[in-house]
GUBADO-875831 format. One record per atom (N, C-alpha, C, O): residue number from 1; chain; atom name; z, x, y. Coordinates in steps of 0.02 Angstrom, whole numbers, plus 50000, padded with zeros to 5 digits. Each point is the difference from the previous one (the first is absolute). Layout:
(NUM; 'A'; 'CA'; (Z; X; Y)) ...
//
This chain:
(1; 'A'; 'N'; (67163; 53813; 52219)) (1; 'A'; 'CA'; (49953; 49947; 50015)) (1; 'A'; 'C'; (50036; 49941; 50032)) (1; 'A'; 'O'; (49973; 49955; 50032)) (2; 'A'; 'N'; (50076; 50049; 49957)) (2; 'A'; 'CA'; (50060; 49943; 50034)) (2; 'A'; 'C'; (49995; 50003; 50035)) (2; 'A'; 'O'; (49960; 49965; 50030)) (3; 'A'; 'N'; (50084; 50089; 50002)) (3; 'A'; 'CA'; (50024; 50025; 50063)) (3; 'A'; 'C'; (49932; 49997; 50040)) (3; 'A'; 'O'; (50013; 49969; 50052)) (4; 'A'; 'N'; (49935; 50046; 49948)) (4; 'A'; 'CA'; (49937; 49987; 50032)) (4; 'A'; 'C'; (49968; 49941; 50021)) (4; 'A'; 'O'; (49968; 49984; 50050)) (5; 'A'; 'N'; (50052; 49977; 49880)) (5; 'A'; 'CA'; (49963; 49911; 50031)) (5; 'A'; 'C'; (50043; 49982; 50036)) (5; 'A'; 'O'; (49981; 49976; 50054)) (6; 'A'; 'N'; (50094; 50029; 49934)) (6; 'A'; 'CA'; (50060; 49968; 50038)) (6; 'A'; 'C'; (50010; 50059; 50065)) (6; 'A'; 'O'; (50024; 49973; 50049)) (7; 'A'; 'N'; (49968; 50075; 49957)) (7; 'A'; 'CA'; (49998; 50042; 50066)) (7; 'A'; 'C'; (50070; 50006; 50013)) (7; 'A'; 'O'; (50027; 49982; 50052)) (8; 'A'; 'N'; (50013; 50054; 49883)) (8; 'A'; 'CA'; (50065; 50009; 49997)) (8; 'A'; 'C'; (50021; 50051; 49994)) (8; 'A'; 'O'; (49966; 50024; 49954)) (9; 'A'; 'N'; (50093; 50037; 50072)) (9; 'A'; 'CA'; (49994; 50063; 49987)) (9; 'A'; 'C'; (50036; 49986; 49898)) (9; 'A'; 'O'; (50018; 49954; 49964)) (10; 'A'; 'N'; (49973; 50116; 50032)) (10; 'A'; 'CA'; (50029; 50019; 49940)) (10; 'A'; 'C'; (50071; 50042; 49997)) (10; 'A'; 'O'; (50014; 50047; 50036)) (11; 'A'; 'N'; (50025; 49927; 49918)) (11; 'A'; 'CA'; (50069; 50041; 49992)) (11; 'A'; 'C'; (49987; 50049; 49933)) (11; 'A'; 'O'; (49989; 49973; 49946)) (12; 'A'; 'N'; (50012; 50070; 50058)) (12; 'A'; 'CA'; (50036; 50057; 49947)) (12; 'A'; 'C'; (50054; 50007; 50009)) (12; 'A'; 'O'; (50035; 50008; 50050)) (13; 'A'; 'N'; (49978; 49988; 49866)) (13; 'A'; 'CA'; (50077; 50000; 49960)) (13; 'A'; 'C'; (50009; 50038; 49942)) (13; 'A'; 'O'; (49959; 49981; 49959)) (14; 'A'; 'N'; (50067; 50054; 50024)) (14; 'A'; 'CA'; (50027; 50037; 49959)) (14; 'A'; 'C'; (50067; 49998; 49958)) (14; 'A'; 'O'; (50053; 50021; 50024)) (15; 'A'; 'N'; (49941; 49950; 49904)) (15; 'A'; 'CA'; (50061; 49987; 49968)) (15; 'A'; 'C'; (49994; 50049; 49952)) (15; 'A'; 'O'; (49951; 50023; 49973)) (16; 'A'; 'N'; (50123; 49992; 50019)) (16; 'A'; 'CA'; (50023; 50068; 49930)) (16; 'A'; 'C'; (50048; 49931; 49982)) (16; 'A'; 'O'; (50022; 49951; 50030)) (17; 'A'; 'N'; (49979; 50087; 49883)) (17; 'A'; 'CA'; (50049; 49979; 49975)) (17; 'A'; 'C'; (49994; 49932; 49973)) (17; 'A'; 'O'; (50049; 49988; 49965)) (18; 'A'; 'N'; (49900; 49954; 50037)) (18; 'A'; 'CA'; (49988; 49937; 49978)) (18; 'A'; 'C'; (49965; 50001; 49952)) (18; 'A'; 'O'; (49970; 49948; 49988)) (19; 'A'; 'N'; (50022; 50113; 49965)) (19; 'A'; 'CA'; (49991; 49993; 49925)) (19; 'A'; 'C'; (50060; 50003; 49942)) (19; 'A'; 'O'; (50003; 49984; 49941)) (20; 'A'; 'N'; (50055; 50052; 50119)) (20; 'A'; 'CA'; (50050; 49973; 49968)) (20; 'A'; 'C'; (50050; 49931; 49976)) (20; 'A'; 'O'; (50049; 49992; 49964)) (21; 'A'; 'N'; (49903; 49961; 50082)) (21; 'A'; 'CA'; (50041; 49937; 50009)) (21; 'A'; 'C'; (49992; 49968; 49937)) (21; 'A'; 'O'; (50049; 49984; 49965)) (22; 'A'; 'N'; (49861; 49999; 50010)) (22; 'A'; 'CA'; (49988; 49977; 49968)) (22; 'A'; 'C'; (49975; 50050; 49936)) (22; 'A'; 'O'; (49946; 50027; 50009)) (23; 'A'; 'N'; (50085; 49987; 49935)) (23; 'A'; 'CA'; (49971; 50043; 49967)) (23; 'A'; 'C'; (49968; 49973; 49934)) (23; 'A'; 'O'; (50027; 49955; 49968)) (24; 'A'; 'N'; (49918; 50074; 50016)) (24; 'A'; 'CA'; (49967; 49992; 49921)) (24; 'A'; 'C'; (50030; 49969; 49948)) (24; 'A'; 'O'; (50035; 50023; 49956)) (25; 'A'; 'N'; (49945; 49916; 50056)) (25; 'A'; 'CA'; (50012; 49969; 49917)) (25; 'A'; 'C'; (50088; 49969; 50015)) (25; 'A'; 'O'; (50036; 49979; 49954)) (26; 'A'; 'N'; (49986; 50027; 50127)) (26; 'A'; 'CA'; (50051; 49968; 50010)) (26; 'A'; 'C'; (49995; 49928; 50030)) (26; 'A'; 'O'; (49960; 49992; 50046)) (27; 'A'; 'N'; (50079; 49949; 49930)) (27; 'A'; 'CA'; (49997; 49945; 50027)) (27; 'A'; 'C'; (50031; 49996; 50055)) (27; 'A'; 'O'; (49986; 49953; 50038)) (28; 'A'; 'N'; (50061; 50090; 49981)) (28; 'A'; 'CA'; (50061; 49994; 50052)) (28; 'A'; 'C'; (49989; 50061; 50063)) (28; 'A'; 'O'; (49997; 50061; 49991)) (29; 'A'; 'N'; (50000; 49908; 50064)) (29; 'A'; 'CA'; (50018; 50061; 50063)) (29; 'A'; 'C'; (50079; 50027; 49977)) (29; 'A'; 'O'; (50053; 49977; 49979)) (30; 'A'; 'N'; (49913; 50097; 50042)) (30; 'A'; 'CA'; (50049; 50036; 50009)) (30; 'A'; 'C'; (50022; 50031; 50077)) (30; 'A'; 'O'; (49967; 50040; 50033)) (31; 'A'; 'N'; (50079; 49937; 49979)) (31; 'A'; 'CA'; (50022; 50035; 50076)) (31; 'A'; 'C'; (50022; 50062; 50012)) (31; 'A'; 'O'; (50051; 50033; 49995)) (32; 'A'; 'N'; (49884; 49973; 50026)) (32; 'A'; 'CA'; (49971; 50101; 50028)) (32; 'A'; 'C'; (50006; 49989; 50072)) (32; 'A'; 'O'; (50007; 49946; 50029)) (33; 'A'; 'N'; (49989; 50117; 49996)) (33; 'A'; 'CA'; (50010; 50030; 50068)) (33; 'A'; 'C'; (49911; 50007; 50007)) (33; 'A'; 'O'; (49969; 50041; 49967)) (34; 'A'; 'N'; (49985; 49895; 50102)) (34; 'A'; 'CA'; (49940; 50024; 50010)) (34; 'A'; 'C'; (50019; 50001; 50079)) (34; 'A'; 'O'; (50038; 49970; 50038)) (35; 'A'; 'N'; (49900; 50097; 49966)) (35; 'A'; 'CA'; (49980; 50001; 50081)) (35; 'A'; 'C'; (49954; 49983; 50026)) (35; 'A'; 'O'; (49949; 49998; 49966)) (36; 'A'; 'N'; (50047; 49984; 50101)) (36; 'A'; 'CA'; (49953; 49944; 50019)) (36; 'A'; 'C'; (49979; 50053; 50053)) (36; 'A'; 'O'; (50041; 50034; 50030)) (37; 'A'; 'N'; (49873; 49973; 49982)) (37; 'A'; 'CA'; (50015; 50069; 50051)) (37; 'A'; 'C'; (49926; 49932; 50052)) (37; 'A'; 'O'; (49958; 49972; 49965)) (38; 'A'; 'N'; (50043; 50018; 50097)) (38; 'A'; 'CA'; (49962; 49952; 50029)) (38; 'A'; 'C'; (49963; 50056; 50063)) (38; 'A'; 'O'; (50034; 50038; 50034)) (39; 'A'; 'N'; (49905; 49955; 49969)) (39; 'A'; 'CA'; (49978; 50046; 50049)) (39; 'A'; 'C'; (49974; 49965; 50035)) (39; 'A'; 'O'; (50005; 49940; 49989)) (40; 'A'; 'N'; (49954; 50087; 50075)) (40; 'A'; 'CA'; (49979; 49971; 50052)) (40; 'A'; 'C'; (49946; 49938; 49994)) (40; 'A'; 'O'; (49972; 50001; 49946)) (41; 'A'; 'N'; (50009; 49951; 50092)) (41; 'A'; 'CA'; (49947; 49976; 50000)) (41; 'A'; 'C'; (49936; 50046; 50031)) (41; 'A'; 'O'; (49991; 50041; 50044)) (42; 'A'; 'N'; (49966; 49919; 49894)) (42; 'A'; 'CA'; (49925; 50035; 49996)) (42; 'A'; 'C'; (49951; 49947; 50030)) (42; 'A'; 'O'; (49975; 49951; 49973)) (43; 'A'; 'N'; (50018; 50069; 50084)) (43; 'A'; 'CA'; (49927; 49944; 50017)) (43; 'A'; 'C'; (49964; 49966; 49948)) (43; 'A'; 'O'; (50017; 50013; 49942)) (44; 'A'; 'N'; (49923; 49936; 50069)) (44; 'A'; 'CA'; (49977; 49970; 49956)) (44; 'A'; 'C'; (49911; 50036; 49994)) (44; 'A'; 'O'; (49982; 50037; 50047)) (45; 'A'; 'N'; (49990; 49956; 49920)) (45; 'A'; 'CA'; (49934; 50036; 50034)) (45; 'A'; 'C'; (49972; 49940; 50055)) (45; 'A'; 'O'; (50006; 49939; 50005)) (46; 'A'; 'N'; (49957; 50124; 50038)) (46; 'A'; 'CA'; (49971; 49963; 50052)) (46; 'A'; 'C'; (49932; 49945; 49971)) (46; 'A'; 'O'; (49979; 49949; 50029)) (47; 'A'; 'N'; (50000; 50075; 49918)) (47; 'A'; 'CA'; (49948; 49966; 49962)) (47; 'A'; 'C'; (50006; 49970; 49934)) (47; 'A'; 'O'; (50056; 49997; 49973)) (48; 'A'; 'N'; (49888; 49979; 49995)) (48; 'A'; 'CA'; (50023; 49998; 49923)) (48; 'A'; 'C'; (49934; 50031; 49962)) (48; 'A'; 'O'; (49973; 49979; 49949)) (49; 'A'; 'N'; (50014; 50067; 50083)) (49; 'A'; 'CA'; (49954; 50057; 49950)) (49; 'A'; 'C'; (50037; 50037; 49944)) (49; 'A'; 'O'; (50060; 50008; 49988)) (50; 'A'; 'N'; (49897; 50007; 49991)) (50; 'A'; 'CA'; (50028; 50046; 49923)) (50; 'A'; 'C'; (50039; 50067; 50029)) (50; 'A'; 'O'; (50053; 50022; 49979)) (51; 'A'; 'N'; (49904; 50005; 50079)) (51; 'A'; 'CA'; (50031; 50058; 50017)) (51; 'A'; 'C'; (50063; 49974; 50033)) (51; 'A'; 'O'; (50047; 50034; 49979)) (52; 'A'; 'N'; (49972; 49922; 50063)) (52; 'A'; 'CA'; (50059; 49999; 50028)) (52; 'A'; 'C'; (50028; 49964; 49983)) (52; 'A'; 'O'; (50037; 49972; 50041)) (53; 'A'; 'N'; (49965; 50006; 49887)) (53; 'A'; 'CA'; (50062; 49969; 49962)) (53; 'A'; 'C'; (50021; 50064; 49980)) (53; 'A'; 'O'; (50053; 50026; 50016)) (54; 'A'; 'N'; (49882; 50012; 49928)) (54; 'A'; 'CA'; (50041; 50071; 49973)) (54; 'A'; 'C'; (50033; 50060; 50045)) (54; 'A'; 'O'; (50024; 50052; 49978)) (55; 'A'; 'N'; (49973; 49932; 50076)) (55; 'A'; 'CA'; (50015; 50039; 50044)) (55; 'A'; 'C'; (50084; 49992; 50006)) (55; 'A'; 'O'; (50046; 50037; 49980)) (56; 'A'; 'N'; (49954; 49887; 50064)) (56; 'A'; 'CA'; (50086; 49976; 49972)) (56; 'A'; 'C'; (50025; 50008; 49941)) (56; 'A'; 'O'; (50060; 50014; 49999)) (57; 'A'; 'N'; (49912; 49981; 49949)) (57; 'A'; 'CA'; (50040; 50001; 49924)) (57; 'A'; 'C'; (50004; 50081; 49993)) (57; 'A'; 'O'; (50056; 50018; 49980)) (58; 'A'; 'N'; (49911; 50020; 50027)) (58; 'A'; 'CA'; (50025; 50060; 50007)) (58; 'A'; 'C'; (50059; 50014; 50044)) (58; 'A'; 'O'; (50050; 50030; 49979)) (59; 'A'; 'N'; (49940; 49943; 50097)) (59; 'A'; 'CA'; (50070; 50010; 50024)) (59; 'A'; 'C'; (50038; 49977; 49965)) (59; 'A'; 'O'; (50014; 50045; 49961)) (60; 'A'; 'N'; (50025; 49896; 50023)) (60; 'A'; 'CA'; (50031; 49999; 49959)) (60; 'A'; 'C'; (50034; 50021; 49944)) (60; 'A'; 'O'; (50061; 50003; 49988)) (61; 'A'; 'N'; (49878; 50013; 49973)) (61; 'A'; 'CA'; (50043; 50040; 49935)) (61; 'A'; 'C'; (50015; 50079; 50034)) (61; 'A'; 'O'; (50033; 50037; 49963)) (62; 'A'; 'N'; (49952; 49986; 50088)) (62; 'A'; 'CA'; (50026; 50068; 50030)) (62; 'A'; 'C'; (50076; 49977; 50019)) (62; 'A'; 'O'; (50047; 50040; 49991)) (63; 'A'; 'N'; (49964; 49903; 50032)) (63; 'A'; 'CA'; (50065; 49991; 50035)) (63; 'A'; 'C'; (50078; 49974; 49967)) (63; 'A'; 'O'; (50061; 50005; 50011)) (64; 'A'; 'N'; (49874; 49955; 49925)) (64; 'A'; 'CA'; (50053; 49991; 49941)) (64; 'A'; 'C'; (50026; 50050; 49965)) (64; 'A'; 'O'; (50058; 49999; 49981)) (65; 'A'; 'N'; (49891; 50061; 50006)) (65; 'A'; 'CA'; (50004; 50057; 49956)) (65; 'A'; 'C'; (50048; 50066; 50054)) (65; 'A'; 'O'; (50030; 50042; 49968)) (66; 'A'; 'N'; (49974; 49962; 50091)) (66; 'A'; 'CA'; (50034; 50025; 50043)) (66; 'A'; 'C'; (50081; 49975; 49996)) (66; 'A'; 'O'; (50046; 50041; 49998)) (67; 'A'; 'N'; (49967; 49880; 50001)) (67; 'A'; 'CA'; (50050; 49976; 49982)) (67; 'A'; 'C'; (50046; 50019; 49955)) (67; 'A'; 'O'; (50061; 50011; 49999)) (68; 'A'; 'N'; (49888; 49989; 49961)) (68; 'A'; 'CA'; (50033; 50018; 49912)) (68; 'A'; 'C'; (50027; 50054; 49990)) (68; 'A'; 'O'; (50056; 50009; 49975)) (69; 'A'; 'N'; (49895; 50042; 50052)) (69; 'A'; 'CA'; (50029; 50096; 50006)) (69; 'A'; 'C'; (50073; 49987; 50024)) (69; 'A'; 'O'; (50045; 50040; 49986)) (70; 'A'; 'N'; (49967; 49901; 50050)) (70; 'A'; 'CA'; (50068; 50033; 50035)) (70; 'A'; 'C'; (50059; 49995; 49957)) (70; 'A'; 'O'; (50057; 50022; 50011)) (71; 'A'; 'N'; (49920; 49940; 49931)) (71; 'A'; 'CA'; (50040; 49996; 49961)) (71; 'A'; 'C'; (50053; 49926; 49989)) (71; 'A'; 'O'; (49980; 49943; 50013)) (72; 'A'; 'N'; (50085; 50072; 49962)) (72; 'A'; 'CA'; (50054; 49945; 50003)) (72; 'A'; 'C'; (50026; 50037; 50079)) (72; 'A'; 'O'; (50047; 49976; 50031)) 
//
């Protein structure tokens, strides 16, 4: 809905490993190894209908979730 009023593309990103930093019931970061995985820009929708917001947010989570497969 952002990216639509402001007419900004979208970044997908994909991080592993940043549940290790901060863990359960710990006060202190712990310094873990995270990966940062950044994919292409995603247009913004051409509109701000229901269908072509969900349309982008689906791209998205396809491109985040593509990211992720690849692993560390």
């Amino acid at each position: 809905m952002i990216a639509a009023k402001a007419q900004v593309p979208l970044i997908p990103v994909s991080l592993w490993g940043t549940e290790q930093v901060l863990q359960k019931d710990s006060k202190f970061l712990k310094p873990s190894p995270v990966t940062v995985r950044i994919g292409e820009a995603i247009a913004p929708p051409a509109s701000k209908d229901k269908a072509a917001l969900q349309a982008v947010t689906q791209q998205c989570v396809d491109e985040i979730h593509a990211l992720h497969e690849l692993g560390r």
